[in-house]
N, C-alpha and C positions, 0 to 999 in steps of 0.2 A: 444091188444092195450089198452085195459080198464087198464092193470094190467100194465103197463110204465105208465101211465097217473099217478095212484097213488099213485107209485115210487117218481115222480116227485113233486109231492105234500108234496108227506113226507119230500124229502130235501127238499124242499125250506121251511117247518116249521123248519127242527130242524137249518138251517143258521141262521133262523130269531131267533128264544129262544138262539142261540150261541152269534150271534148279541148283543142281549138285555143283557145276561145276562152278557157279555164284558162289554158295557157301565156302568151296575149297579155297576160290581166291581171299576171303573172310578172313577165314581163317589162317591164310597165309600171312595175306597183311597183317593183322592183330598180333601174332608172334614174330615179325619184322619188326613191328613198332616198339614190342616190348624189348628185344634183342639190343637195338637202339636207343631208346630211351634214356637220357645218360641220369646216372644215380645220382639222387641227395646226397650230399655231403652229411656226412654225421657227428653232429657236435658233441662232443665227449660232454660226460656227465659226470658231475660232483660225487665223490665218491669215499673208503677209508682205505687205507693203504695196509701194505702187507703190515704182520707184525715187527716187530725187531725187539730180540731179547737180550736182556743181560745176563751176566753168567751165574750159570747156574749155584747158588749158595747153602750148604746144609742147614738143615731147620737146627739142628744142635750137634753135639759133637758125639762120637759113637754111632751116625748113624746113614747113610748114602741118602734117605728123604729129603728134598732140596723143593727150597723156591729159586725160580727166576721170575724178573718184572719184564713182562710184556710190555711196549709202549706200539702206538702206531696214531697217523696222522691223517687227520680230515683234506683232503687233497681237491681243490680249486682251481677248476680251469678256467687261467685267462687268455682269453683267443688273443691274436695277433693286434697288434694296434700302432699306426703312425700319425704323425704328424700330416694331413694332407694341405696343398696349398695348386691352384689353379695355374695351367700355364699360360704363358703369351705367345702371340704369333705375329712375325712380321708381315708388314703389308701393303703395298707402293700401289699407286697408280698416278696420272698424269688428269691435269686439266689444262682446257683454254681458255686463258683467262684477258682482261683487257688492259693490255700497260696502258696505251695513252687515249683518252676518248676524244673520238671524230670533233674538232672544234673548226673557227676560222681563224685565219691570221686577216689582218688590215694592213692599209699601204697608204699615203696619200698619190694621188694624181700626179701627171707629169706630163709636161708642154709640149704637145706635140706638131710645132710648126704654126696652125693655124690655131691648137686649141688645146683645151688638157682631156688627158686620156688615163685610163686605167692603168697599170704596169703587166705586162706579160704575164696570164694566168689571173686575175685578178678579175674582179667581175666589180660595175657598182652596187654599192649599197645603198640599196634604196632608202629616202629619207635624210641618207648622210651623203658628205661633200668627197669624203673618202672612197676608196675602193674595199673588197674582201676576198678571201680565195681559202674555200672549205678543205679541210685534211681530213685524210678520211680517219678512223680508231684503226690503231693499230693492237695487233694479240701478242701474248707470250703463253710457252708452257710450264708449266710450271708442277713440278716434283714433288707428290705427297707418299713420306716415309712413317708411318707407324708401326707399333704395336701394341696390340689389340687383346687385351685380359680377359680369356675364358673367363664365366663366375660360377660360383659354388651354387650346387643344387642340393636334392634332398637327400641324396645319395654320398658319400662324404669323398666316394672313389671316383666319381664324376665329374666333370664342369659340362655348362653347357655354353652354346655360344652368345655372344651379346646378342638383347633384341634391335628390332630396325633402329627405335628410338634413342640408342646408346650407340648405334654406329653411326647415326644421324648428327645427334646432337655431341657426344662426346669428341667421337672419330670426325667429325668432318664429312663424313660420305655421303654422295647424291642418292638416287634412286638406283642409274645406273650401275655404279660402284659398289654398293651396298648387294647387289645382284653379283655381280663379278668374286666380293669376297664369299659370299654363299654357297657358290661354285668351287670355288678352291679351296673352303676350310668345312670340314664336317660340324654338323652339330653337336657332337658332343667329344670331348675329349679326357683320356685318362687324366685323373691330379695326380700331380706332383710329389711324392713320400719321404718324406724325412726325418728324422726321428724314431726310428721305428724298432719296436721289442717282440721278438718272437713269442709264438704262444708256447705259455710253459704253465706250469702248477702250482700252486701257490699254498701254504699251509696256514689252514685256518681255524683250525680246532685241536687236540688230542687226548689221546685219552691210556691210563695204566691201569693193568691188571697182573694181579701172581697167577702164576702154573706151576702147578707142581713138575719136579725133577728129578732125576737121578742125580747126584754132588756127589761129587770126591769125598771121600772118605777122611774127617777131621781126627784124630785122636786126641779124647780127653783131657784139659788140662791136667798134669801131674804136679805132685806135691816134691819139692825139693829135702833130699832126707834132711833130717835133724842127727841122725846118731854122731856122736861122737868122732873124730879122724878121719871124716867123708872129706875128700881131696876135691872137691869141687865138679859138675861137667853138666846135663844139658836135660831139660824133658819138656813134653811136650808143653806148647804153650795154649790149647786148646782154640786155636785161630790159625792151622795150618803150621806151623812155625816151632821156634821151640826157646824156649828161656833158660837164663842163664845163673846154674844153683852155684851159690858161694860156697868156699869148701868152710865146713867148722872145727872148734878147736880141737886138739887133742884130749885123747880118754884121759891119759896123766895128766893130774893134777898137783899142786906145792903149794905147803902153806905159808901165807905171808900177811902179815904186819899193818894194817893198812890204817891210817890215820882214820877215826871215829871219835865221836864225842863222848868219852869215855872217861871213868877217871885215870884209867892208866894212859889215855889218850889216843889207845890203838883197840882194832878189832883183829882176830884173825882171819883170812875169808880164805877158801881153794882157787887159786889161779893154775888153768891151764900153765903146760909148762913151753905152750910155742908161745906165750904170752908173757913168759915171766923173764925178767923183774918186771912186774908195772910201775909206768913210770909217777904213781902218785904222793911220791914224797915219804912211802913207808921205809920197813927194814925188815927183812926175812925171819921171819919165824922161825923156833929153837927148840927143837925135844926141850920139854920139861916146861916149856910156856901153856900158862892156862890159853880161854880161847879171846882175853885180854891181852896176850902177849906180855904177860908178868910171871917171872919164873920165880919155882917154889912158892904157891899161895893155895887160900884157902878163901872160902868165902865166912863172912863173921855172919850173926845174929841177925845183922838188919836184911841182909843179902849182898852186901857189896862187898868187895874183891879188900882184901887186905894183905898185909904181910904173914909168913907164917907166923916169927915170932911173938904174934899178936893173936894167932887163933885162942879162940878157948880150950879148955883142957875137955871139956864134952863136945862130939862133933854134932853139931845140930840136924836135927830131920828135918829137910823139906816139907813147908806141910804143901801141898799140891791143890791149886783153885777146881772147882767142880765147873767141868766145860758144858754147852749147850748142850742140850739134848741132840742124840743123831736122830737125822733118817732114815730112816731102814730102810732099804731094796725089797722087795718081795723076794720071798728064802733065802735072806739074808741072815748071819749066826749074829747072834746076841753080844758078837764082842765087840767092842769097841774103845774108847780111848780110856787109860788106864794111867791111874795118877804114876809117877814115878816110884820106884823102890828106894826107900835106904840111901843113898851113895855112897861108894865107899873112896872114900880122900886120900885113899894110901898111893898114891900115883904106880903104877906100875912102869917098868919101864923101855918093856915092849911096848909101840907102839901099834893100831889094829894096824894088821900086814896087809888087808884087802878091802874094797867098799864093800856094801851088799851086793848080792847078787839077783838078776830079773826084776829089777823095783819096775813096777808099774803102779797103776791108779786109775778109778772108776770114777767119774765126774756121771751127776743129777742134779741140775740145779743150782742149790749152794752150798754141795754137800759132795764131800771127794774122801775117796777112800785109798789109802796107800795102801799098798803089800810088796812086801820083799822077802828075800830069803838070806837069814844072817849068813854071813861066812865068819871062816877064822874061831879061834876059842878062847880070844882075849878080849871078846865086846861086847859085856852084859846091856851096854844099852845105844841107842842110837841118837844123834840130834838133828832134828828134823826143820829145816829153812822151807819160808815162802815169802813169794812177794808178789804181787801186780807183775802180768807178765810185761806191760810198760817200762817198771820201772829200773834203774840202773845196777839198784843194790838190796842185798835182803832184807826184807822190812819187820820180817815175822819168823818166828823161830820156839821149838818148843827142846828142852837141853836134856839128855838124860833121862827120857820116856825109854821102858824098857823092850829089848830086841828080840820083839816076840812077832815081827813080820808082820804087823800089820795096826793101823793110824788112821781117826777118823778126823777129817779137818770139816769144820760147819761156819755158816754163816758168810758164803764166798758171793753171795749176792748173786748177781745174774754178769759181772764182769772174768776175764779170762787169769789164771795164776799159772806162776813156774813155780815147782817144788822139786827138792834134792833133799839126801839123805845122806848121813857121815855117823860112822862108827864110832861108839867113844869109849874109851879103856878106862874109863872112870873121870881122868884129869884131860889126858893125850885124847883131840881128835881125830881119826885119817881121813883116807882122802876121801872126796866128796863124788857121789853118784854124778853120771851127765845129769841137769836140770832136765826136765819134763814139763811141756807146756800142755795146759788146758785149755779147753774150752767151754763155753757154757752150755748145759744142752739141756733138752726136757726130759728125756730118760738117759738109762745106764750104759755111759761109752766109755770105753777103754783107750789109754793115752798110754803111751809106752812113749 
């Protein structure tokens, strides 16, 4: 009993090691196969490409926050592609064919002594008087040279070979032959490639977007000075860059002559002295000339310019027009424009030695307020020019308002004026302030 028991023991180890040793080969093979296995090829996928930026741009000037535009592209893969065309193959064999087929030739008979006889080789023929003598067919070989057009299948990199029936009927070939080329040429053959464009990418969409930046750093555009004797040079042009300020005229000014439709025929006006003479037909102005460029005069009754000899014996008083109502500034004083004084016609004959001093002006609107500070102690009053800062020449002018530092001008609309200030010694005017340009604005700005 003991000796079946350990029978029984023994098989069931060597099933189990038979077992085990089954699944190890399994498993061997299975990661052989996988090891081996050769990989798909992986066909790239349609995709967007990297960014590409341009340079980075300051949002405004003053400050490094910058855009750049992003662009990037839809990117298209076209796999590889040619032209494919099927090849030929050459392909000879031989056959036995029949030049001449087995016929008879014929002879007549010939006398032989006692009688007619057939000719040597000649046999009769029966029914006829004649003889015949059979040739048998004779063969030749004969040389078949082709080639033989793989044709396209479903496959475009394929040909395959002709079937029986195209190497039959096309080619000429027997059964035999037809077996022979089968033998020597494979069924299927690579085509032929021509034409051919490698696979690349192709762009088929895109698309832009801003990012923000860090920018270089722009400086503001700058304003070109106006004062006076600025010798010309450079500021910024608020684009990187820098523009280029004109220098302006000199502070000295000279008075001159200048052809106006006058009755004396001339005005006097201040020219710059890097300007002067100008060349428009005038003649230089003369201590003792009023500001018609007529010396020794007065003005008569109606207001126009005459000779002295012809003043009246009483000097008449200006009477002075009642101006627009001002605007007033918020805490602004109650003064404003003040009819002129008195004049007194006695020409003195110092002439004012200095302009004012510090003129500036507050623009609101259509409402501009002058201030200055008199100089000198021969200018009870001031004449004060304006015009369209467009225009070429003074168009507006108030004469002999008194030089109490301060002039209120109204009704300037919402366009821009140049205004200047000149000293007057009653008759003698000097020289004239640099012009001052405005601007129009909605509250109270200062123009110096």
């Amino acid at each position: 009993m003991e000796h079946y028991y350990k029978l029984i023991i023994l098989m069931i180890n060597k099933v189990f090691w038979y077992l085990w040793g089954a699944l190890v080969m399994l498993l061997a093979i299975a990661t052989f196969l996988l090891w081996t296995k050769p990989s798909r090829a992986t066909v790239p996928t349609d995709h967007w490409g990297d960014w590409k930026y341009a340079e980075c741009v300051a949002d405004s000037c003053g400050t490094t926050e910058g855009t750049k535009v992003g662009t990037r592209d839809w990117l298209h893969y076209v796999p590889r592609s040619c032209d494919y065309s099927c090849p030929s193959v050459a392909f000879s064999w031989q056959t036995r064919e029949v030049d001449v087929e087995g016929h008879y030739i014929y002879a007549d008979k010939v006398w032989d002594v006692w009688h007619f006889v057939c000719p040597h080789g000649y046999s009769n023929n029966p029914g006829h008087l004649n003889c015949r003598k059979w040739i048998e067919t004779t063969y030749k070989t004969v040389d078949h040279n082709v080639n033989v057009l793989y044709e396209k299948s479903n496959d475009p990199t394929k040909c395959h070979r002709p079937s029986d029936d195209t190497l039959r009927d096309t080619y000429g070939m027997n059964h035999d032959t037809r077996g022979d080329f089968k033998k020597a040429h494979s069924e299927w053959k690579d085509a032929l490639e021509s034409n051919c464009v490698d696979a690349h990418w192709e762009v088929t969409d895109s698309e832009s977007q801003n990012f923000p930046c860090e920018a270089t750093l722009i400086e503001c555009e700058g304003t070109c000075p106006t004062e006076c004797g600025y010798e010309g040079g450079t500021v910024p042009d608020g684009k990187g860059g820098t523009k280029v300020c004109e220098s302006t005229s000199s502070c000295s000014t000279r008075r001159w002559c200048s052809p106006d439709d006058t009755d004396s025929g001339y005005r006097a006006i201040a020219v710059s002295v890097d300007k002067y003479p100008p060349e428009d037909g005038g003649k230089p102005w003369e201590t003792g000339m009023d500001k018609y460029c007529v010396m020794d005069v007065c003005p008569d009754v109606d207001g126009h310019q005459t000779d002295k000899e012809l003043c009246p014996d009483v000097t008449p008083t200006p009477t002075p027009t009642e101006p627009p109502k001002e605007e007033k500034k918020s805490g602004g004083s109650d003064e404003g424009w003040h009819p002129p004084a008195p004049m007194d016609y006695t020409c003195r004959l110092d002439r004012p030695e200095k302009p004012v001093a510090n003129f500036h002006l507050y623009r609101k609107g259509d409402v501009a307020e002058l201030k200055w500070q008199p100089a000198g102690l021969n200018a009870p009053t001031v004449n004060i020019y304006y015009k369209l800062a467009t225009s070429s020449s003074w168009e507006h002018s108030v004469i002999g308002t008194p030089n109490n530092g301060y002039f209120t001008v109204t009704g300037l609309g919402t366009r821009n004026w140049t205004f200047a200030i000149a000293q007057n010694n009653g008759c003698i005017e000097g020289d004239m302030t640099q012009p001052i340009v405005d601007g129009n604005t909605d509250g109270w700005v200062l123009f110096r």
